[in-house]
C-alpha positions as CSV (number, residue, x, y, z in Angstrom):
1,X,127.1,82.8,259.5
2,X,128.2,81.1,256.2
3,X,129.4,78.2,258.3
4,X,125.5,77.8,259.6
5,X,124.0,78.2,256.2
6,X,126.1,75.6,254.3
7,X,124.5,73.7,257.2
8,X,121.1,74.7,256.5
9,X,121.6,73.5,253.0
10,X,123.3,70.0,253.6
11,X,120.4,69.2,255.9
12,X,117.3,70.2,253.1
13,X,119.7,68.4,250.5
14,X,119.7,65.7,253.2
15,X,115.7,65.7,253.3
16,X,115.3,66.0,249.7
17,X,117.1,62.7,249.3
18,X,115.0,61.0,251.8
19,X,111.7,62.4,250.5
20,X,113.3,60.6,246.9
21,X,114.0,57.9,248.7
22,X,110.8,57.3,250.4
23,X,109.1,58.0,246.6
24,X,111.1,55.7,245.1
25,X,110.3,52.6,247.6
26,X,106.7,53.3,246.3
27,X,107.2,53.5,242.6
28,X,109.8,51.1,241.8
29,X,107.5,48.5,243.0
30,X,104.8,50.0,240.4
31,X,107.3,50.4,238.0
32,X,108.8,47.0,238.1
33,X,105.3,45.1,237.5
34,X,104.4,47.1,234.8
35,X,108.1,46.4,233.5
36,X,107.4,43.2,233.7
37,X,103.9,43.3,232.1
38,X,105.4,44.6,229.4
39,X,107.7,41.6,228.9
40,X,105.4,38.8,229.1
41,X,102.9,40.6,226.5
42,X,106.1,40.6,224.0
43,X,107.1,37.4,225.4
44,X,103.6,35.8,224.9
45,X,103.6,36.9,221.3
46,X,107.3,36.0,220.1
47,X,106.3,32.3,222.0
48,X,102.6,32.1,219.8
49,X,104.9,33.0,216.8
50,X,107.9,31.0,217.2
51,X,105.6,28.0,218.1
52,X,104.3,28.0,214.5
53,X,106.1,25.5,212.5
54,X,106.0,24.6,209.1
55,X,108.1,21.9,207.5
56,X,111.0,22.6,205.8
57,X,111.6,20.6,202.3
58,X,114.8,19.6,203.4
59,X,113.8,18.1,207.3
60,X,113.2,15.2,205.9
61,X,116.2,14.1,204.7
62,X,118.1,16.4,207.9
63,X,116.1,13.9,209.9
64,X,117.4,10.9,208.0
65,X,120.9,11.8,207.5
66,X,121.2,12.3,211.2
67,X,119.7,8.8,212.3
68,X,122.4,7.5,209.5
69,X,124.9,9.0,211.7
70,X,123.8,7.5,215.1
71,X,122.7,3.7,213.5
72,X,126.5,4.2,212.0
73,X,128.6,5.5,215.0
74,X,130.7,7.7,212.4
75,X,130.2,10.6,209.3
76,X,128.6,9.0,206.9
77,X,130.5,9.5,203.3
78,X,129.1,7.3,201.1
79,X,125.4,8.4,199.7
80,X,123.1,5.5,199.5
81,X,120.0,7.5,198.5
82,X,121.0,9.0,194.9
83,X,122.0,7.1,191.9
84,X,123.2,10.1,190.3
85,X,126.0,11.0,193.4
86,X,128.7,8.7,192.6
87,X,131.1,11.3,191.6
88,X,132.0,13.0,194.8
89,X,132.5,12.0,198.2
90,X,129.5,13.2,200.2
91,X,130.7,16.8,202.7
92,X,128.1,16.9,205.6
93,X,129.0,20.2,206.4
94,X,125.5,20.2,208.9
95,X,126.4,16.6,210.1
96,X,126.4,18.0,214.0
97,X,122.8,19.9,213.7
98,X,121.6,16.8,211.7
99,X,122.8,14.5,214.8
100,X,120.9,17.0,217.3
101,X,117.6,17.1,215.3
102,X,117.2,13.2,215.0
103,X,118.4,13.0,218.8
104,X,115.0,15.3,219.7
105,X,113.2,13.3,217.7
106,X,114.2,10.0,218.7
107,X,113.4,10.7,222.1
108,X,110.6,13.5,221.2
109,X,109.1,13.4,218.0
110,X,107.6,16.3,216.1
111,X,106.4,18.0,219.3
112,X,110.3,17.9,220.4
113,X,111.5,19.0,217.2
114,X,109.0,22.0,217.9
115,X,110.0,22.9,221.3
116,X,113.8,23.0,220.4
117,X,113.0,25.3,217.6
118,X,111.0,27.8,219.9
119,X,113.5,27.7,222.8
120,X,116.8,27.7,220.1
121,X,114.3,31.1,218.9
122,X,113.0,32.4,222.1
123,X,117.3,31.7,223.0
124,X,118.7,34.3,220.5
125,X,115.6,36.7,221.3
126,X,116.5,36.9,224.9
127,X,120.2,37.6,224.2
128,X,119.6,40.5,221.9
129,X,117.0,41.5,225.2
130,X,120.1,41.1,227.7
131,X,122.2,43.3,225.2
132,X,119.7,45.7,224.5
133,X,119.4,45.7,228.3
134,X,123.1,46.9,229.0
135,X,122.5,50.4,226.7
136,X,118.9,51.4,227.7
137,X,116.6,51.8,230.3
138,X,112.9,52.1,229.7
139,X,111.5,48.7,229.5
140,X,109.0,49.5,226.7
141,X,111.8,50.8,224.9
142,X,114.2,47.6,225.3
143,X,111.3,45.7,224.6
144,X,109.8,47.6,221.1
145,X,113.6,47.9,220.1
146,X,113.8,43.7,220.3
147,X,110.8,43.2,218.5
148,X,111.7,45.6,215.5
149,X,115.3,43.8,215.3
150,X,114.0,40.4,215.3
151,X,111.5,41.0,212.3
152,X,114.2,39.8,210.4
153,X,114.2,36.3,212.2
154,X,111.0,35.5,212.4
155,X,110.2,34.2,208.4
156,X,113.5,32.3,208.8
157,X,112.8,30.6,213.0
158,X,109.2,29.4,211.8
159,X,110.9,25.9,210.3
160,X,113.2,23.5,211.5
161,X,116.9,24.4,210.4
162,X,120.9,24.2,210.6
163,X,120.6,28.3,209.9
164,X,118.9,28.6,213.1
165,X,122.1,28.0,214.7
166,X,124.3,30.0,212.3
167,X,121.9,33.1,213.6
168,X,122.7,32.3,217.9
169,X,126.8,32.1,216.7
170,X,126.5,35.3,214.7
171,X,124.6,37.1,217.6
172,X,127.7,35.9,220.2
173,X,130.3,37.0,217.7
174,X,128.3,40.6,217.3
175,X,128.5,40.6,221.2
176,X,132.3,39.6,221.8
177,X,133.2,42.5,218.9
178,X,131.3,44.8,220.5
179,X,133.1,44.2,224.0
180,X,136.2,43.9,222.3
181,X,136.2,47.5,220.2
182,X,135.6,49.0,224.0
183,X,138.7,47.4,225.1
184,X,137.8,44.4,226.7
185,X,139.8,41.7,224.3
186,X,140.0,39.2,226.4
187,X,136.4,38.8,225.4
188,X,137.9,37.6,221.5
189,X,139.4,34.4,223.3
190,X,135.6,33.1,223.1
191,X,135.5,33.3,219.7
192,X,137.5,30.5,218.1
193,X,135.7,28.1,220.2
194,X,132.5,29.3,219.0
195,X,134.1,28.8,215.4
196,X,134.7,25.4,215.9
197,X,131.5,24.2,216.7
198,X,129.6,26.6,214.1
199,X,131.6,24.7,211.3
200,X,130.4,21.7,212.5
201,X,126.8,22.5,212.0
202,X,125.7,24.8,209.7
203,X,127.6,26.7,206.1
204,X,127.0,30.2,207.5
205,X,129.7,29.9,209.8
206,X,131.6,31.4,206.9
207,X,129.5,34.8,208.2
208,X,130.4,34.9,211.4
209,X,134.4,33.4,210.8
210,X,134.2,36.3,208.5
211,X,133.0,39.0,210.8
212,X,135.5,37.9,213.3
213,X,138.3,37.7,211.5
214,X,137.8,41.2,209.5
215,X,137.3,43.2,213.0
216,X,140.9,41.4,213.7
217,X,142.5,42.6,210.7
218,X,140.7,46.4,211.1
219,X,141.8,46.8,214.5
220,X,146.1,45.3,213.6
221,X,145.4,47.7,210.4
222,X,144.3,50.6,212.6
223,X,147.3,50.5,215.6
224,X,149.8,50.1,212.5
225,X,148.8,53.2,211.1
226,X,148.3,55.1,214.2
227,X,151.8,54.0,215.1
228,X,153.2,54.3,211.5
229,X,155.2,51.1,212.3
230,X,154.2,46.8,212.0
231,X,155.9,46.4,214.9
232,X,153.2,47.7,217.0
233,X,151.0,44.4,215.7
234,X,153.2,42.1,218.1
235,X,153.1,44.2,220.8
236,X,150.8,44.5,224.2
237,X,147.1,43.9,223.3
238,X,147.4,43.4,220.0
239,X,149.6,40.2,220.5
240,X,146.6,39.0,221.9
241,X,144.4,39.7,218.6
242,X,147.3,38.2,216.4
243,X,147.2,34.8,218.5
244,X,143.4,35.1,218.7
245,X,143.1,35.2,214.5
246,X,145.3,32.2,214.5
247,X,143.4,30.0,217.0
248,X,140.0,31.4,214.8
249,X,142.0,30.2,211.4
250,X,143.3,26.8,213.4
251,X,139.2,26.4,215.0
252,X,137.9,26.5,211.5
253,X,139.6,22.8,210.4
254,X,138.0,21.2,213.5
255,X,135.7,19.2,211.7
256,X,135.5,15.9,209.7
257,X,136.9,17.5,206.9
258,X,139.7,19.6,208.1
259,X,140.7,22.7,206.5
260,X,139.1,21.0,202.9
261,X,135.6,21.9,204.3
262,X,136.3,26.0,204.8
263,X,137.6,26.5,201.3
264,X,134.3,24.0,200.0
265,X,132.1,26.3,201.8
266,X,133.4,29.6,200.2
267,X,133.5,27.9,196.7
268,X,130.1,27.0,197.0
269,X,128.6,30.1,199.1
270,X,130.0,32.2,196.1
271,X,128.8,30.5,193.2
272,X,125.0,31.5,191.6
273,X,122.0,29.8,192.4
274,X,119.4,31.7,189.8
275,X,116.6,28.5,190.8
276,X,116.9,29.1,194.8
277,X,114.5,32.3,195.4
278,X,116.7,32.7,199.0
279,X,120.1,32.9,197.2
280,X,118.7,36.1,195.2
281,X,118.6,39.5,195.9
282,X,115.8,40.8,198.3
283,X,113.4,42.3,196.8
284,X,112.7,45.7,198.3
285,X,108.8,46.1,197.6
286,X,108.4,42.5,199.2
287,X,107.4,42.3,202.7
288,X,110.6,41.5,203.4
289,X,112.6,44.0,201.5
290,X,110.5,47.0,203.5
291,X,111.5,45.3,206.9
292,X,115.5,45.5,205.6
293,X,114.2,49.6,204.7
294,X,112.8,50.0,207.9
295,X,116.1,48.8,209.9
296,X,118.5,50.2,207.2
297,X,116.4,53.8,208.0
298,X,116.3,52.9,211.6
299,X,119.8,52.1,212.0
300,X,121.2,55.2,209.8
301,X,118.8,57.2,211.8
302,X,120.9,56.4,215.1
303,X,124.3,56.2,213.8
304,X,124.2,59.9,212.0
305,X,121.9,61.7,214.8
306,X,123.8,60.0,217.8
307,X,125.6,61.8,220.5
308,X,127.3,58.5,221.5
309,X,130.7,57.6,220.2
310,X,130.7,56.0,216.7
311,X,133.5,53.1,216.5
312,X,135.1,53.0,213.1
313,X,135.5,48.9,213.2
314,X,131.6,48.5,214.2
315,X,130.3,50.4,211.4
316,X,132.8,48.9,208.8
317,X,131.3,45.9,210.1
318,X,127.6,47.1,209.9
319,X,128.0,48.9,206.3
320,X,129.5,45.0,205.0
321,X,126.3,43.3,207.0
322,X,124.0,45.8,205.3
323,X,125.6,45.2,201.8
324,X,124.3,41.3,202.0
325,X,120.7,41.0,201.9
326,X,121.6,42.9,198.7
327,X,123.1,39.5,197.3
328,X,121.0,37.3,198.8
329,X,118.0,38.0,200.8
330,X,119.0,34.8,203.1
331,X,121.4,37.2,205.0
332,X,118.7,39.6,206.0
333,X,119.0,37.7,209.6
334,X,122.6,38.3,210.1
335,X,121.9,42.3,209.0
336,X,119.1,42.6,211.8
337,X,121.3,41.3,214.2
338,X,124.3,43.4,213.2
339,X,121.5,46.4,213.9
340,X,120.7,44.9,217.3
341,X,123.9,44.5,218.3
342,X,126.2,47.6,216.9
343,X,123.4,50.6,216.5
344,X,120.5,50.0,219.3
345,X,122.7,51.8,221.3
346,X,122.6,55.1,218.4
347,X,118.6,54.3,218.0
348,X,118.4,54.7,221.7
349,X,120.0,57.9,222.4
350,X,118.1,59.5,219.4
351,X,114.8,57.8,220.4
352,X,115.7,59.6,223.9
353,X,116.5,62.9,222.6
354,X,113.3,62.8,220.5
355,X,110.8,61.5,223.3
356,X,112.4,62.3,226.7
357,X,111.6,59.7,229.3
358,X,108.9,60.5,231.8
359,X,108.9,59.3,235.1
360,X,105.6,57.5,236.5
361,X,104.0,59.3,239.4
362,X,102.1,57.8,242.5
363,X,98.8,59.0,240.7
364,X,99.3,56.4,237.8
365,X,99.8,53.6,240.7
366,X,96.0,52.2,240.5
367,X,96.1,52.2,236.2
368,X,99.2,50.1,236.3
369,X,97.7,47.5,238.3
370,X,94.9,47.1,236.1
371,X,97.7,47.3,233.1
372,X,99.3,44.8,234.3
373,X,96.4,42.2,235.6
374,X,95.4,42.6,231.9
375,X,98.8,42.1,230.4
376,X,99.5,39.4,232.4
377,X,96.0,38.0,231.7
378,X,96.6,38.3,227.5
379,X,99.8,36.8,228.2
380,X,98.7,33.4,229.4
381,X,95.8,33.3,227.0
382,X,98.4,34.0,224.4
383,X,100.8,30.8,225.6
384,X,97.5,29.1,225.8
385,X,96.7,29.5,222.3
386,X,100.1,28.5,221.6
387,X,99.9,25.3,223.2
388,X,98.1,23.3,220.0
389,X,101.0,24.5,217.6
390,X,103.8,21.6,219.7
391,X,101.7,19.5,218.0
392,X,102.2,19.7,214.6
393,X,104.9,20.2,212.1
394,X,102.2,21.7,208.9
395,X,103.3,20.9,205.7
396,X,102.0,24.0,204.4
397,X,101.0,23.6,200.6
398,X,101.4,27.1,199.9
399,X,104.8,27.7,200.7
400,X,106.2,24.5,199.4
401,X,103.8,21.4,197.9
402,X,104.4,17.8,199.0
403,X,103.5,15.3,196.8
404,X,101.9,12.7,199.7
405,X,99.3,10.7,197.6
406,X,101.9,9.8,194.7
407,X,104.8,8.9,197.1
408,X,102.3,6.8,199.3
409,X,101.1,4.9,196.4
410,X,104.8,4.5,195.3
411,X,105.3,3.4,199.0
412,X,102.4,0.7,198.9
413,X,103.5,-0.5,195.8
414,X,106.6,-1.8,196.6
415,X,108.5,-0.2,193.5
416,X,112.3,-0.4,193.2
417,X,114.4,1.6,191.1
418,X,116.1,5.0,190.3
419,X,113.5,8.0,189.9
420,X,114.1,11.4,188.4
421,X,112.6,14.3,191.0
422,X,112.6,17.8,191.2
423,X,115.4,19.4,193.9
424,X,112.2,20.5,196.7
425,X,111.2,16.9,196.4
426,X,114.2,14.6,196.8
427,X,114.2,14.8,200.5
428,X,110.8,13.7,201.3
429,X,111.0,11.1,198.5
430,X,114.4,9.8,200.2
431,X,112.4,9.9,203.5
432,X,109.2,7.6,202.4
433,X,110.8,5.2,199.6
434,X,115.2,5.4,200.2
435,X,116.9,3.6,200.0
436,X,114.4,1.8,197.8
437,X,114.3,3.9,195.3
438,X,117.0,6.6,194.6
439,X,116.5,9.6,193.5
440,X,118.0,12.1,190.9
441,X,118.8,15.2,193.2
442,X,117.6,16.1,196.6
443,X,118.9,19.7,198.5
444,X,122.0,18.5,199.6
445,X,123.2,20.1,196.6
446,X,127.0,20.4,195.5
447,X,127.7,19.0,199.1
448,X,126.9,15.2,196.9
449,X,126.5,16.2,193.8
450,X,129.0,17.3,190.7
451,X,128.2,20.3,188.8
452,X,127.1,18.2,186.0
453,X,124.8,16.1,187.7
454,X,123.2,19.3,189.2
455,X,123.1,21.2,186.1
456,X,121.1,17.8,184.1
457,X,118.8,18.1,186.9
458,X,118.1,21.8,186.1
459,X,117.6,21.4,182.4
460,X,115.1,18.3,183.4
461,X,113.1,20.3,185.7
462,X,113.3,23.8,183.5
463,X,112.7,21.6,180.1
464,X,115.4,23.3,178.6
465,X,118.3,22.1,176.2
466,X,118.9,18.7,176.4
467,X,116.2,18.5,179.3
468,X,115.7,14.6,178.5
469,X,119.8,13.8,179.1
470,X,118.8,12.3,182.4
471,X,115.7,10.4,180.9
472,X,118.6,8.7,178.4
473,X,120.5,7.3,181.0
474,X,119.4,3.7,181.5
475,X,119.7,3.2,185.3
476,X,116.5,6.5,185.6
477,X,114.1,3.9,185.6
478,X,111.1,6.4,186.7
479,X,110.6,10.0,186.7
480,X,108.4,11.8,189.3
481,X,107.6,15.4,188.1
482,X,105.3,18.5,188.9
483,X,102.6,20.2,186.9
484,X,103.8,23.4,187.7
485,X,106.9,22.9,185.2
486,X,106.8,22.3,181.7
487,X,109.0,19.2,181.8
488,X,105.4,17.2,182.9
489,X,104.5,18.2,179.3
490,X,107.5,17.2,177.5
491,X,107.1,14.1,179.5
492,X,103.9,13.1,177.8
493,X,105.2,13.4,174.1
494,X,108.5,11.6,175.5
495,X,109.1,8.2,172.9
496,X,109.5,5.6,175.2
497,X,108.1,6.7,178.2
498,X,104.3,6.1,179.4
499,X,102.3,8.3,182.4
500,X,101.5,5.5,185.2
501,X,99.8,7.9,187.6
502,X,98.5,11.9,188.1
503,X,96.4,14.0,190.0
504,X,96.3,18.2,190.1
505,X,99.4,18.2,191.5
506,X,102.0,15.8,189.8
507,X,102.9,13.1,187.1
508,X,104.6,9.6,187.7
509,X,106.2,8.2,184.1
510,X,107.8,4.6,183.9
511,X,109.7,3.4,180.8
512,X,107.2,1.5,178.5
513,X,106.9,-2.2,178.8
514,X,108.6,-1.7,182.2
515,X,107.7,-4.2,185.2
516,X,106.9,-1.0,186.9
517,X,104.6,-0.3,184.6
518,X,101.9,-2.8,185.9
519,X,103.0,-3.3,189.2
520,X,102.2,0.5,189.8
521,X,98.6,0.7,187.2
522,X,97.3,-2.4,189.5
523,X,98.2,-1.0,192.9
524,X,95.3,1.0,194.5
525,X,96.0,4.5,195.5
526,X,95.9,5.2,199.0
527,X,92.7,7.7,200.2
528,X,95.1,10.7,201.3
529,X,95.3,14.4,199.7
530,X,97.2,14.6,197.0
531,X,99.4,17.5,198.4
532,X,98.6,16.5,202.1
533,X,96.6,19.2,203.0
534,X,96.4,19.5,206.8
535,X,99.1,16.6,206.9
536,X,101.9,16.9,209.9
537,X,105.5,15.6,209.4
538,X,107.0,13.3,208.9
């Protein structure tokens, strides 16, 4: 009789499972469009908002220095567009990004420019996706989770920059550490050839090579003291990690500069910048500062209610990536990353716990059609809005103001000489009038310039101490300055020195008695907004 009954029971289970079976050839099909619904309306709007580009003070002269590199053939060391650069030889630590971004515009123009952005953007959103994809399962979820973790990027992906590729290295090293702490090392051998080209094009390789080479030293620290003996370091696996750290150490002097250009960056990521608002600590009652509370709650939330397994290494790693927006609110990208990648997995399984997953049933089959006709709908009118954005770089006057009429006249004048500017507007000066006329200071920074020549600049701008040290200098034959700083009324009372053109925005001085002088007072300026309002780059 038992024999018969354990019969009876394998053939129900055996029904069960097809009755499953034939319920779930119905509703995956549901479930799968209104999966993918839900990834073109979050698709659609990370597109419309990466595809909004403003330009960047410094793409000018990223634009410039790059098309130097190509008319050349090699790294260009000598600086031809400051007069006040002689003192160092010229570190291009961007010299590869600057190479790719004239290349797309070469061949594409602005538009290009734009479209390399979005994809470079729409690139490391997908990744953090496909990871998010390999620790959850609800769609929505995967998708809402992606969204919060990018709100980090999206002030920072909305201009043209090197950092945009610091942020798609830093994502792949999160990725290869994460694999790694589960035991899959050989996953670490793709690390020092990301190294090596991330030194090539951007500073904050110094993040990731950091990262990388500190999970390294935790994981050698943490089999020593398991096995209370160094040996252990050169043996089995962690042989592998030992010869991994030296290829990451060796990948790091694969550049123009060799190993000079790793201990440059670390000098000069470490010094203070008080006059660069990025380089300070975020401000936590900004917009951005409640987006770093939100993830810092968010991530904390997961890691302490979590019934998943809480790696040691990963959240030494998350604690030091939390600790740097705190130092300089530049690095909250690399911190909402870090959360992506080493707590979504915590969030998840908290989010679960909280709001248990529900499955769909057959009666909600006709609502997700409509759901999705009308996501996928919005989603096309959304890339459809989008569309106009490719064609315009903004110069933006309320983020950072351009000074287009003065440099235009300056351009139609035919005026040669050496020009005192503020930092934001070397660039676009070099852009329109080098190597013409040179100019004081640009944002290449310490990269050209000495310490003293930067810090003259400063007082100049600021107005401060001997603000006028430049002005003494006889090869500063003009000096182009902004309203906004107090150095355009010292500039007035300056012996010597007589105002040639203004408007609302800016002041252009000459040395009195100067050739400039006239040549500039007779030349008509051009009909153009002073701060180029609605203008498009270059």
């Amino acid at each position: 009789m038992p024999y018969f009954q354990s019969g009876s029971t394998e053939i129900e289970h055996a029904q069960g499972n097809a009755a499953r079976k034939d319920e779930g050839m119905k509703l995956p099909s549901t479930r799968n469009w209104r999966d993918i619904s839900i990834l073109c309306l979050f698709g659609s709007a990370l597109f419309y908002v990466f595809s909004r580009t403003s330009a960047d003070p410094d793409l000018w002269g990223h634009i410039r220095f790059g098309e130097d590199l190509w008319r050349t053939g090699r790294i260009v060391r000598e600086d031809i567009y400051s007069y006040l650069s002689g003192d160092q030889v010229w570190i291009n630590h961007e010299w590869l990004a600057e190479a790719i971004f004239y290349a797309v515009f070469a061949n594409a123009g602005a538009t290009g420019l734009i479209i390399f952005k979005s994809c470079l953007s729409l690139l490391v959103i997908g990744i953090i996706y496909w990871h998010l994809r390999q620790q959850i399962s609800v769609t929505p979820r995967k998708a809402i989770l992606t969204v919060v973790f990018s709100l980090s990027l999206i002030p920072y992906l909305a201009i043209v920059r090197p950092q945009a590729f610091t942020f798609l290295v830093f994502l792949l090293v999160l990725i290869i550490l994460e694999r790694a702490d589960r035991g899959e090392h050989r996953w670490l051998w793709f690390g020092p050839p990301l190294l090596a080209l991330a030194v090539n094009l951007h500073g904050g390789v110094l993040a990731s090579a950091g990262l990388f080479l500190l999970w390294l030293m935790l994981s050698l620290s943490s089999a020593a003291f398991r096995e209370r003996s160094l040996a252990v370091i050169f043996a089995g696996s962690n042989l592998v990690i030992v010869c991994v750290a030296i290829a990451a150490i060796a990948a790091m002097a694969l550049n123009p500069y060799g190993i000079q250009l790793p201990f440059f960056l670390l000098r000069t990521a470490t010094i203070p910048r008080p006059e660069i608002a990025e380089w300070q600590p975020i401000a936590l009652m900004s917009a951005e500062g409640l987006v770093y509370v939100l993830l810092l709650v968010l991530a904390l939330t997961g890691i302490i209610f979590s019934r998943k397994e809480r790696r040691p290494a990963l959240i030494t790693l998350f604690v030091c990536t939390a600790l740097l927006p705190l130092i300089a609110s530049r690095h909250m990208p690399l911190f909402g990353l870090t959360c992506a990648v080493l707590t979504a997995e915590h969030v998840a399984d908290v989010w679960d716990r909280a709001s248990p997953v529900l499955s769909v049933s057959g009666d909600h089959a006709a609502q997700s059609v409509w759901f999705t006709a009308a996501s996928l709908v919005i989603a096309l009118v959304v890339i459809t809005a989008s569309l106009p954005n490719f064609q315009c770089i903004r110069m933006d006057g309320r983020k950072t103001e351009f000074p287009v009429k003065a440099v235009a006249l300056l351009k139609q004048s035919n005026a040669t000489g050496n020009m005192a500017v503020h930092f934001d507007w070397g660039e676009y000066v070099l852009w329109h009038l080098g190597p013409r006329i040179k100019v004081s200071i640009d944002g290449r920074r310490e990269t050209v310039y000495s310490e003293r020549s930067y810090a003259e600049n400063l007082r100049f701008t600021s107005g401060l101490g001997n603000w006028d040290r430049i002005l003494e200098k006889p090869e500063t034959h003009l000096a182009f300055v902004s309203k906004g700083f107090p150095v355009f009324n010292l500039m007035q009372l300056k012996p010597g020195w007589t105002r040639v053109y203004e408007d609302p925005m800016s002041g252009l001085f000459v040395r009195r008695g100067s050739p400039l002088e006239e040549e500039i007072r007779l030349t008509k300026a051009p009909d153009v907004s002073y701060m180029g309002a609605g203008s498009c780059f270059p």
